[in-house]
PQR file with spaces between the fields and no chain letter, atoms N, CA, C, O and H, PARSE charges and radii, in Angstrom:
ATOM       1  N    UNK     1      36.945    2.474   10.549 -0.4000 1.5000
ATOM       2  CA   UNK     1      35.529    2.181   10.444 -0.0000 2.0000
ATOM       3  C    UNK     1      35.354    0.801    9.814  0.5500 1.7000
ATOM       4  O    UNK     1      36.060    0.480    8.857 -0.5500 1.4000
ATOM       5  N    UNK     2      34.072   -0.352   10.519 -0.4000 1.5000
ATOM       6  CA   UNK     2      34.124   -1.301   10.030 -0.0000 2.0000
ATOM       7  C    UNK     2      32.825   -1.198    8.532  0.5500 1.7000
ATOM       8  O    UNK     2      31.998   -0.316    8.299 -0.5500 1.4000
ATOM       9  H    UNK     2      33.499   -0.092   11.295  0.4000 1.0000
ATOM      10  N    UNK     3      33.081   -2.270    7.897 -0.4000 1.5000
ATOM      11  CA   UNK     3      32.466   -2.331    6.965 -0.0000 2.0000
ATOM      12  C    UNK     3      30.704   -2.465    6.974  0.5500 1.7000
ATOM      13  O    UNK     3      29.808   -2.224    6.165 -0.5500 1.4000
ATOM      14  H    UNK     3      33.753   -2.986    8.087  0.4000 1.0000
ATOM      15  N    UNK     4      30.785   -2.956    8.285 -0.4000 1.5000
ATOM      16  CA   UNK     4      29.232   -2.971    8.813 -0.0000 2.0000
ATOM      17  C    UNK     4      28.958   -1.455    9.663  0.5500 1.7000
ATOM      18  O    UNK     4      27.802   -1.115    9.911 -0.5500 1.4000
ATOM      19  H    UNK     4      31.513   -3.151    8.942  0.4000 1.0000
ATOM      20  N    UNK     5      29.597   -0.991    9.885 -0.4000 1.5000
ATOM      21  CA   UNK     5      29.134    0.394   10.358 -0.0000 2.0000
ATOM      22  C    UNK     5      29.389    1.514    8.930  0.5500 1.7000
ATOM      23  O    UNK     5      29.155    2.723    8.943 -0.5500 1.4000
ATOM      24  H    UNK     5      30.537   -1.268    9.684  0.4000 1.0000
ATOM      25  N    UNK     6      29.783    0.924    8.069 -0.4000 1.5000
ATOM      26  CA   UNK     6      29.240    2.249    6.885 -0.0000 2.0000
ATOM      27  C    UNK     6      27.975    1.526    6.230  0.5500 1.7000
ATOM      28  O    UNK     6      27.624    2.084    5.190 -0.5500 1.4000
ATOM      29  H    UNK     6      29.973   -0.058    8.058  0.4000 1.0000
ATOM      30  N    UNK     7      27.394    0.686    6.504 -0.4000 1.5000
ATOM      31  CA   UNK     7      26.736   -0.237    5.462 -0.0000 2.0000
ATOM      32  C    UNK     7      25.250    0.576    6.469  0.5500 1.7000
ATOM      33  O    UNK     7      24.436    1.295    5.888 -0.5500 1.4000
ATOM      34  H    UNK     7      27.679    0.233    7.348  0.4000 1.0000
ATOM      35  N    UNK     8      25.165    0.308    7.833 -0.4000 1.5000
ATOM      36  CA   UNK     8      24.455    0.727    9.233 -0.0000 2.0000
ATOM      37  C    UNK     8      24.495    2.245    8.575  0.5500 1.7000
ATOM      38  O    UNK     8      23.347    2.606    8.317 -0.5500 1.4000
ATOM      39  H    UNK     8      25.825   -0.275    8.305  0.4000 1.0000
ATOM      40  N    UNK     9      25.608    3.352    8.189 -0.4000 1.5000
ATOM      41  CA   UNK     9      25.217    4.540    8.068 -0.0000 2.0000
ATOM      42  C    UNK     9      24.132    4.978    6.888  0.5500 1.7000
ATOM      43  O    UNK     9      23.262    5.821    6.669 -0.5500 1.4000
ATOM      44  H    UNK     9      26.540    3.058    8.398  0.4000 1.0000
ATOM      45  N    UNK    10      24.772    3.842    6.283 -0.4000 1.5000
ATOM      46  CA   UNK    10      24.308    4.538    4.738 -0.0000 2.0000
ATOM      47  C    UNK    10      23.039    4.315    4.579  0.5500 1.7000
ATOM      48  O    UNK    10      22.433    5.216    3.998 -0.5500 1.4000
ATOM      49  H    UNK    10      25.479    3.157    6.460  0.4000 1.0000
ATOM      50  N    UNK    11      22.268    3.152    4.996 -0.4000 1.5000
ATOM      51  CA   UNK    11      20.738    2.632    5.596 -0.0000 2.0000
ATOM      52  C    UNK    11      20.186    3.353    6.206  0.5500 1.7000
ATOM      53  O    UNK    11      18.970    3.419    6.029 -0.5500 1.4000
ATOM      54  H    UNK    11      22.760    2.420    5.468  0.4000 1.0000
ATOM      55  N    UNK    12      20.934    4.371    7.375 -0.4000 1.5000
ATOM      56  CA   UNK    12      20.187    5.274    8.252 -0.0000 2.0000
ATOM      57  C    UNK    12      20.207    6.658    7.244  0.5500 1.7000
ATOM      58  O    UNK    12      19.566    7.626    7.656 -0.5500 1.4000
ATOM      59  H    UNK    12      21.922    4.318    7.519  0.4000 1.0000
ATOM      60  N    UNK    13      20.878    6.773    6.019 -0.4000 1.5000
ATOM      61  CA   UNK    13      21.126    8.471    5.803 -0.0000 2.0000
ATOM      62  C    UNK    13      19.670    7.647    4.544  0.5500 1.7000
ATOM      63  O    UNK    13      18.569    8.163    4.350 -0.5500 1.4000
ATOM      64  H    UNK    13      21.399    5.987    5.684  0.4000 1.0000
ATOM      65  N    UNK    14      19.880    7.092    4.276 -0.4000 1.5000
ATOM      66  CA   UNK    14      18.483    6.322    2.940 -0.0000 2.0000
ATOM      67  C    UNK    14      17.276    6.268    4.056  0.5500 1.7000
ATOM      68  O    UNK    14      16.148    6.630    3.722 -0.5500 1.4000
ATOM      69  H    UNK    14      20.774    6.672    4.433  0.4000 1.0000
ATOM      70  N    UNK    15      17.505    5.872    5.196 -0.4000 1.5000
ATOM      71  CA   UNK    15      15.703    6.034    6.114 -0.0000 2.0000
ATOM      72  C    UNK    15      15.337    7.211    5.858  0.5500 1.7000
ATOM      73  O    UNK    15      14.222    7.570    5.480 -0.5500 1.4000
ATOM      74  H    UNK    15      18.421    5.578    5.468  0.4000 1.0000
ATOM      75  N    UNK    16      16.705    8.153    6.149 -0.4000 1.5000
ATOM      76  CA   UNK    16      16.184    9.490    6.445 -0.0000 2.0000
ATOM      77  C    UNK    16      15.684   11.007    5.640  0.5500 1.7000
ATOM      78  O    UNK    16      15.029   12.041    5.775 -0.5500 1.4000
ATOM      79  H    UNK    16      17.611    7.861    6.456  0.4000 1.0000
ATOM      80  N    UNK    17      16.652   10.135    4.622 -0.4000 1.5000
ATOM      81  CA   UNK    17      16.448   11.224    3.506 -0.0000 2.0000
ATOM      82  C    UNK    17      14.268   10.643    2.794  0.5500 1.7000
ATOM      83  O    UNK    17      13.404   11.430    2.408 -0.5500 1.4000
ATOM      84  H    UNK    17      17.184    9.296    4.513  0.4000 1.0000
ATOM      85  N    UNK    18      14.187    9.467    2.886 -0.4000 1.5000
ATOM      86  CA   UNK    18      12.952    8.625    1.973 -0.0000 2.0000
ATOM      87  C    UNK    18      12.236    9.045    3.374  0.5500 1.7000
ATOM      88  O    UNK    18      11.047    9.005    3.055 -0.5500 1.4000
ATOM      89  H    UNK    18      14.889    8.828    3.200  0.4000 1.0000
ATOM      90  N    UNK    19      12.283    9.415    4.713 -0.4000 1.5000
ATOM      91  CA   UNK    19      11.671    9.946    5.563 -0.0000 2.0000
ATOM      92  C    UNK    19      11.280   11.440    5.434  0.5500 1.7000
ATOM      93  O    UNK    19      10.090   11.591    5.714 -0.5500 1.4000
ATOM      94  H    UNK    19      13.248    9.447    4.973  0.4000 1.0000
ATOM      95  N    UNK    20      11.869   12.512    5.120 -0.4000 1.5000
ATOM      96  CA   UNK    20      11.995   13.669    5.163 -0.0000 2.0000
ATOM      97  C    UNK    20      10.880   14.131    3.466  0.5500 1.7000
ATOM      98  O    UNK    20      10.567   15.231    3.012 -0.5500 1.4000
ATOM      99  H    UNK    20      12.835   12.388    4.893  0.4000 1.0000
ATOM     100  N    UNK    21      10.622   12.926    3.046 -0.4000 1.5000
ATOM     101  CA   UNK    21      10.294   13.008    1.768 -0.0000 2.0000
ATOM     102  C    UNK    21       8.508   13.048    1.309  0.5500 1.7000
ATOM     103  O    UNK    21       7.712   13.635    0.576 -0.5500 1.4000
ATOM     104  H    UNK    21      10.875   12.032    3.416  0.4000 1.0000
ATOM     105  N    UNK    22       8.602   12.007    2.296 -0.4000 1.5000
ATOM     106  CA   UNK    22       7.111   11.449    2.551 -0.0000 2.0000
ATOM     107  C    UNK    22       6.118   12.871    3.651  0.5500 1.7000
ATOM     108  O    UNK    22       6.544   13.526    4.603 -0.5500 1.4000
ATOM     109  H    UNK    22       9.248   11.530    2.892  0.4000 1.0000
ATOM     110  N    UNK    23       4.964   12.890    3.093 -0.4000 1.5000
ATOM     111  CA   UNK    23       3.913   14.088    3.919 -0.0000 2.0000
ATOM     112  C    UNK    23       2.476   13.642    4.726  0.5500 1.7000
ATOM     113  O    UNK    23       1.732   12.674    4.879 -0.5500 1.4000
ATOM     114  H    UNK    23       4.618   12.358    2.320  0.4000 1.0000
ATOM     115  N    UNK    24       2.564   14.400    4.940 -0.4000 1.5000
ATOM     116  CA   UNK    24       1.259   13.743    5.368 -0.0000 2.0000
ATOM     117  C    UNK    24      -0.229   13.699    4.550  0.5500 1.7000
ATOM     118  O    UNK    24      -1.284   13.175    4.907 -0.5500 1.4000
ATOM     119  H    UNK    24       3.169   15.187    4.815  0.4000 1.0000
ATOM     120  N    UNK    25       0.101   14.463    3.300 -0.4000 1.5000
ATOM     121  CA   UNK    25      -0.565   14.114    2.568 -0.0000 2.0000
ATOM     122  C    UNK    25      -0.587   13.207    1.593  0.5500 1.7000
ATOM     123  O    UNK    25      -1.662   12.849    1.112 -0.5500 1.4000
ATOM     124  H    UNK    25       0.958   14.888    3.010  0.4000 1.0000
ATOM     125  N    UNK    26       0.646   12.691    1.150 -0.4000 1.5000
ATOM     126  CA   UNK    26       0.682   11.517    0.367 -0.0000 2.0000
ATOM     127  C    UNK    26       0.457   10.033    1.186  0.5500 1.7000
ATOM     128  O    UNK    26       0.350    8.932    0.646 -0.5500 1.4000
ATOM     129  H    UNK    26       1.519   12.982    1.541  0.4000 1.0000
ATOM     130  N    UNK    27       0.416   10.330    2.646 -0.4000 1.5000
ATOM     131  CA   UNK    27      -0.170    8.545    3.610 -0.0000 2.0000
ATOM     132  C    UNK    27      -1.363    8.785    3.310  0.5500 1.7000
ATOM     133  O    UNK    27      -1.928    7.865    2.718 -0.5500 1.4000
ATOM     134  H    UNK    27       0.503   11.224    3.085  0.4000 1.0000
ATOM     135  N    UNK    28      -2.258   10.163    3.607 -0.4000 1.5000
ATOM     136  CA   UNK    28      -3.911   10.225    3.474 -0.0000 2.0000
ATOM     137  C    UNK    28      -3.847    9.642    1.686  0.5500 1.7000
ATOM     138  O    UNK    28      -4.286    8.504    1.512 -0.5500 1.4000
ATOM     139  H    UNK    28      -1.799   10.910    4.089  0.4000 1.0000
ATOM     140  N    UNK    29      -3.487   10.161    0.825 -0.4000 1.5000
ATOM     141  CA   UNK    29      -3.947    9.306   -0.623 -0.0000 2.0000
ATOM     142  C    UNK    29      -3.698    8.095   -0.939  0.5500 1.7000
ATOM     143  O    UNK    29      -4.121    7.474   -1.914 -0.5500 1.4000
ATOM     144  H    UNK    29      -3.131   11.085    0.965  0.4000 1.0000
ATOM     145  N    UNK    30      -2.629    7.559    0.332 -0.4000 1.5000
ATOM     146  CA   UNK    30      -2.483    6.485   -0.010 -0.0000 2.0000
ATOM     147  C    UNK    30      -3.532    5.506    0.779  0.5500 1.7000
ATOM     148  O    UNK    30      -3.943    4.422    0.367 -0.5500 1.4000
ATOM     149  H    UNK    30      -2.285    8.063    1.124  0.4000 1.0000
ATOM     150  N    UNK    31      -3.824    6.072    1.864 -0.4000 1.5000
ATOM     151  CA   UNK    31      -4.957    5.466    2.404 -0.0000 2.0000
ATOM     152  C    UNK    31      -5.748    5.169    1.449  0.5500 1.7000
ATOM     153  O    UNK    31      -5.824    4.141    0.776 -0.5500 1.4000
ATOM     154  H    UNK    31      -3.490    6.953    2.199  0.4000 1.0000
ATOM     155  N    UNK    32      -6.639    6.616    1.405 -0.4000 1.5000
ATOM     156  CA   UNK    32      -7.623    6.502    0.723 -0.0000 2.0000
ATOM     157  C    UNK    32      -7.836    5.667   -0.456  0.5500 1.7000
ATOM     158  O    UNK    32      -8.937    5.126   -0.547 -0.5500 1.4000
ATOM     159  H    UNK    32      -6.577    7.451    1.952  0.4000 1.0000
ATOM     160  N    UNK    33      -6.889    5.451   -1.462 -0.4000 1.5000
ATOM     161  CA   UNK    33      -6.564    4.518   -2.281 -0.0000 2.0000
ATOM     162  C    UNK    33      -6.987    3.526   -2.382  0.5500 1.7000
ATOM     163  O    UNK    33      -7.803    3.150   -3.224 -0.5500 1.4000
ATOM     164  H    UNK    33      -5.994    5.891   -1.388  0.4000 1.0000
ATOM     165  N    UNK    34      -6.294    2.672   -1.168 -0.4000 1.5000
ATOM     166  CA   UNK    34      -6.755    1.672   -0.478 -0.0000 2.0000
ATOM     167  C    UNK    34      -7.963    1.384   -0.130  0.5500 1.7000
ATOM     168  O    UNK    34      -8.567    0.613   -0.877 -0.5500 1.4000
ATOM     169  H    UNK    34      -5.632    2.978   -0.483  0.4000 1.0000
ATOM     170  N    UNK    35      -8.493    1.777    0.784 -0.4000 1.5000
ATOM     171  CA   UNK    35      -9.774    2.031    0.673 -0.0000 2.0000
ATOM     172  C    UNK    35     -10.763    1.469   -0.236  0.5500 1.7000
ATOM     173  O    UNK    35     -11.436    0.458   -0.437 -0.5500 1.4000
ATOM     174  H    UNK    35      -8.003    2.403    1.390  0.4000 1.0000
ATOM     175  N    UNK    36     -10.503    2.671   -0.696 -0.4000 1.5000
ATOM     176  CA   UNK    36     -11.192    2.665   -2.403 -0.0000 2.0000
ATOM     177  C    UNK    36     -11.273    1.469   -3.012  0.5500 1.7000
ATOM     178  O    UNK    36     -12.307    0.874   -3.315 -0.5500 1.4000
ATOM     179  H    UNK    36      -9.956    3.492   -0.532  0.4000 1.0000
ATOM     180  N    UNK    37      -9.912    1.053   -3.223 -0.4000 1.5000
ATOM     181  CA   UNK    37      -9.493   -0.023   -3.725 -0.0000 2.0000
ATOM     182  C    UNK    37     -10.285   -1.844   -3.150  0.5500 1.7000
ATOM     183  O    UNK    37     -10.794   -2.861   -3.621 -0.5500 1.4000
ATOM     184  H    UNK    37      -9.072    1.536   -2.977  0.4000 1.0000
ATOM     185  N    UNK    38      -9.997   -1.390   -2.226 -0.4000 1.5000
ATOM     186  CA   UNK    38     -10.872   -2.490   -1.532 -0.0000 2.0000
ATOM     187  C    UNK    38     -12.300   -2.272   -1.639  0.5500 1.7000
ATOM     188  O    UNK    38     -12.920   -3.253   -2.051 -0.5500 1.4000
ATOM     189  H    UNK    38      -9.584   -0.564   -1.844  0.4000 1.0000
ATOM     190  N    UNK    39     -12.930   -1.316   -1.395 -0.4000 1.5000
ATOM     191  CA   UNK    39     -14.376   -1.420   -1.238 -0.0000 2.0000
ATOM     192  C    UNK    39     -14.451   -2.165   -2.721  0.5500 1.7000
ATOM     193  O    UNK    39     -14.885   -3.306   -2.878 -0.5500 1.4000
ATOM     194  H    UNK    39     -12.427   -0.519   -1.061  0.4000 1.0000
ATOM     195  N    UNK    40     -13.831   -1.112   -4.023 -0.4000 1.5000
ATOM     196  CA   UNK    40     -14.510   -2.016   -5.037 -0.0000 2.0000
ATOM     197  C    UNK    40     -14.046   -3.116   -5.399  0.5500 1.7000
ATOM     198  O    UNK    40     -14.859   -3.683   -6.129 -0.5500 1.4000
ATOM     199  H    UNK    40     -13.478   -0.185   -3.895  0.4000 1.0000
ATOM     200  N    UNK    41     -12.920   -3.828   -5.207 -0.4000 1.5000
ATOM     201  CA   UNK    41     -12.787   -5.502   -4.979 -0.0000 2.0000
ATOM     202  C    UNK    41     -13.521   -5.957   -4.289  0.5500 1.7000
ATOM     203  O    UNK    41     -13.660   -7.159   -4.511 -0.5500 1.4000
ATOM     204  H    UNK    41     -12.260   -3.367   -4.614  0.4000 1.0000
ATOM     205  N    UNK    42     -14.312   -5.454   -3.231 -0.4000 1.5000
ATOM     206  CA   UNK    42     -15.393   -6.405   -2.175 -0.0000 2.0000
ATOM     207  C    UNK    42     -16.928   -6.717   -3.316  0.5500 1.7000
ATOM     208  O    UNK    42     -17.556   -7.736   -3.605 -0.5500 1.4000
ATOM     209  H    UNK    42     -14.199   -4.477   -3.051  0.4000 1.0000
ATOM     210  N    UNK    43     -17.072   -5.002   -3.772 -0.4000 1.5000
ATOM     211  CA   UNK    43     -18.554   -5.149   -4.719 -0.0000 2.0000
ATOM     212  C    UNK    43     -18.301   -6.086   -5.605  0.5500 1.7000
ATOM     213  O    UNK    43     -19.054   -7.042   -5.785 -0.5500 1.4000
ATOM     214  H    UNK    43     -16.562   -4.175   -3.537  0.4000 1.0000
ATOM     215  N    UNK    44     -17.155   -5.885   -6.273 -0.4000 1.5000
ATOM     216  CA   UNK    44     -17.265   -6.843   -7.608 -0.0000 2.0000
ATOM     217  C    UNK    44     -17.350   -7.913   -7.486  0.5500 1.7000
ATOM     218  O    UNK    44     -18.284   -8.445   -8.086 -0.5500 1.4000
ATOM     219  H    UNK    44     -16.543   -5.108   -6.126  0.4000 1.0000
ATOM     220  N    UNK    45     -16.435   -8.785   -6.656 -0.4000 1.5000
ATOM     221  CA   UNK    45     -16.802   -9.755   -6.492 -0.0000 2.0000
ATOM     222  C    UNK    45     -18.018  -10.782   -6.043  0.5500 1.7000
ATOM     223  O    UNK    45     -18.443  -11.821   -6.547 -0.5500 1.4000
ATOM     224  H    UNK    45     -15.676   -8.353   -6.169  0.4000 1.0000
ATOM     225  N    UNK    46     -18.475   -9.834   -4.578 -0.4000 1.5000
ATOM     226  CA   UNK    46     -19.832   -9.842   -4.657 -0.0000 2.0000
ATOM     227  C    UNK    46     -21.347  -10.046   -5.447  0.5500 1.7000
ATOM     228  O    UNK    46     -22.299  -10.778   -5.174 -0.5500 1.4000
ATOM     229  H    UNK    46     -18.129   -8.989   -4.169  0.4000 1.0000
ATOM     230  N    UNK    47     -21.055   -8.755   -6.892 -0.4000 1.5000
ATOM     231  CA   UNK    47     -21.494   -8.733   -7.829 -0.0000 2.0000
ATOM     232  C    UNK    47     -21.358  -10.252   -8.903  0.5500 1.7000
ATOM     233  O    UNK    47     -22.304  -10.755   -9.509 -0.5500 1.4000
ATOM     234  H    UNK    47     -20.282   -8.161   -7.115  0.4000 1.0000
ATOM     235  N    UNK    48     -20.196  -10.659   -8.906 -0.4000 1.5000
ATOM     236  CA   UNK    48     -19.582  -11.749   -9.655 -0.0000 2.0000
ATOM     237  C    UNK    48     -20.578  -12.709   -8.810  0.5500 1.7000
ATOM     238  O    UNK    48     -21.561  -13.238   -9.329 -0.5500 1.4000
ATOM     239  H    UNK    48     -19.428  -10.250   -8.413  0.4000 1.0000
ATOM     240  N    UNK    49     -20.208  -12.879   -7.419 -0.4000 1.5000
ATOM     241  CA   UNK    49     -20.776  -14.342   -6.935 -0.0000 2.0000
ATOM     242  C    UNK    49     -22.658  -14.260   -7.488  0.5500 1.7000
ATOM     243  O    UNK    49     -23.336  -15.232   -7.822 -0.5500 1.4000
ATOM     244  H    UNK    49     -19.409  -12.449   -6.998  0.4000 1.0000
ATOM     245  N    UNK    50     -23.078  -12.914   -7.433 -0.4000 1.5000
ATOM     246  CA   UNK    50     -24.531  -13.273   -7.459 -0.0000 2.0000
ATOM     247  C    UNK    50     -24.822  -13.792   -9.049  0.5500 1.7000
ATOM     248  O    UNK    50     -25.547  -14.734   -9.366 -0.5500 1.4000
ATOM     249  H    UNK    50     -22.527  -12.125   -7.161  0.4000 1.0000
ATOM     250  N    UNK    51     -23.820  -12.647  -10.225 -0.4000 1.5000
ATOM     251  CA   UNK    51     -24.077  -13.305  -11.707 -0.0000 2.0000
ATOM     252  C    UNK    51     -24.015  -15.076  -11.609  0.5500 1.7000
ATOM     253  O    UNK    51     -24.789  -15.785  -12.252 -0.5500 1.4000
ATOM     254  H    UNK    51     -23.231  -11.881   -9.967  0.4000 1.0000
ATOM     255  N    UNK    52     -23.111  -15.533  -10.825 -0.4000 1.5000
ATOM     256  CA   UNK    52     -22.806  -16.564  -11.167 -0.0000 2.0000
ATOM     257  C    UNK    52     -24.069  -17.940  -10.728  0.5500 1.7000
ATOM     258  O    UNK    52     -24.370  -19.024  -11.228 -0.5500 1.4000
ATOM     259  H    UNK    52     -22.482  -14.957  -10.303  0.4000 1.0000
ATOM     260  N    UNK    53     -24.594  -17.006   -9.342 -0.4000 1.5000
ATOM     261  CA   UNK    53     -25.622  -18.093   -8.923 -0.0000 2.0000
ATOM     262  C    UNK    53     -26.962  -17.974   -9.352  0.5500 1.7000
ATOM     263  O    UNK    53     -27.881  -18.786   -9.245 -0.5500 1.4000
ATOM     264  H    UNK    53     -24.349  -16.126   -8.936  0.4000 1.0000
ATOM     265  N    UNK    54     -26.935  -16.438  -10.037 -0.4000 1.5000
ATOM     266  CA   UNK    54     -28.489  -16.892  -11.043 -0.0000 2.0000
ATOM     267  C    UNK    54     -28.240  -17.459  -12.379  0.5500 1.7000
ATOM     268  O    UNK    54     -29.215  -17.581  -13.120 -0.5500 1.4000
ATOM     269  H    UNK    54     -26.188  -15.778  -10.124  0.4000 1.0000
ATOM     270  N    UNK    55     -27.094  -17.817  -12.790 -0.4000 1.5000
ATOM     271  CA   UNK    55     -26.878  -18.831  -14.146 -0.0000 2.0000
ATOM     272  C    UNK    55     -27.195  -20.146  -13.587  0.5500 1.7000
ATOM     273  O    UNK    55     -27.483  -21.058  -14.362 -0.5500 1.4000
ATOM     274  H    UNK    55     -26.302  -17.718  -12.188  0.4000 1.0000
ATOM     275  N    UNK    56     -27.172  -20.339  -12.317 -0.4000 1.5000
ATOM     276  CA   UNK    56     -26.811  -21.680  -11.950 -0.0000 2.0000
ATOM     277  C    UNK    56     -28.367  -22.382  -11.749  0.5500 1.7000
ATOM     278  O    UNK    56     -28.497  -23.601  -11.865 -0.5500 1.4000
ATOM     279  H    UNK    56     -26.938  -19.598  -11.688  0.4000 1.0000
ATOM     280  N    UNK    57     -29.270  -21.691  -11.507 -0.4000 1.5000
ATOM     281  CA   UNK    57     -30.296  -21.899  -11.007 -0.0000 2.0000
ATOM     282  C    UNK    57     -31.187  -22.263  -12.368  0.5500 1.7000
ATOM     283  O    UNK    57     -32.379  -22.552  -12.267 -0.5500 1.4000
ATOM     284  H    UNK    57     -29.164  -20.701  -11.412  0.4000 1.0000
């Protein structure tokens, strides 16, 4: 066996095992997360740009 075909196995038995691991409910929370996460980085900043342009005025 070459050294690149145990290196190739051991990558495929680590896909598979970190595959077998993951559900389908931990992609939905991770979505959602996200999501989440973004909507309120969009408000705040939002929020930020308007504080900033009634100081300015």
């Amino acid at each position: 066996m070459k050294l690149n075909d145990i290196r190739i196995s051991a990558f495929a038995g680590t896909i598979c095992s970190i595959w077998a691991s993951i559900t389908l409910g931990d992609i939905l929370q991770t979505v959602l997360t996200a999501a989440l996460g973004t909507m309120v980085s969009f408000v705040t900043s939002r929020l930020i740009g308007r504080w900033n342009n009634r100081g300015r005025k």
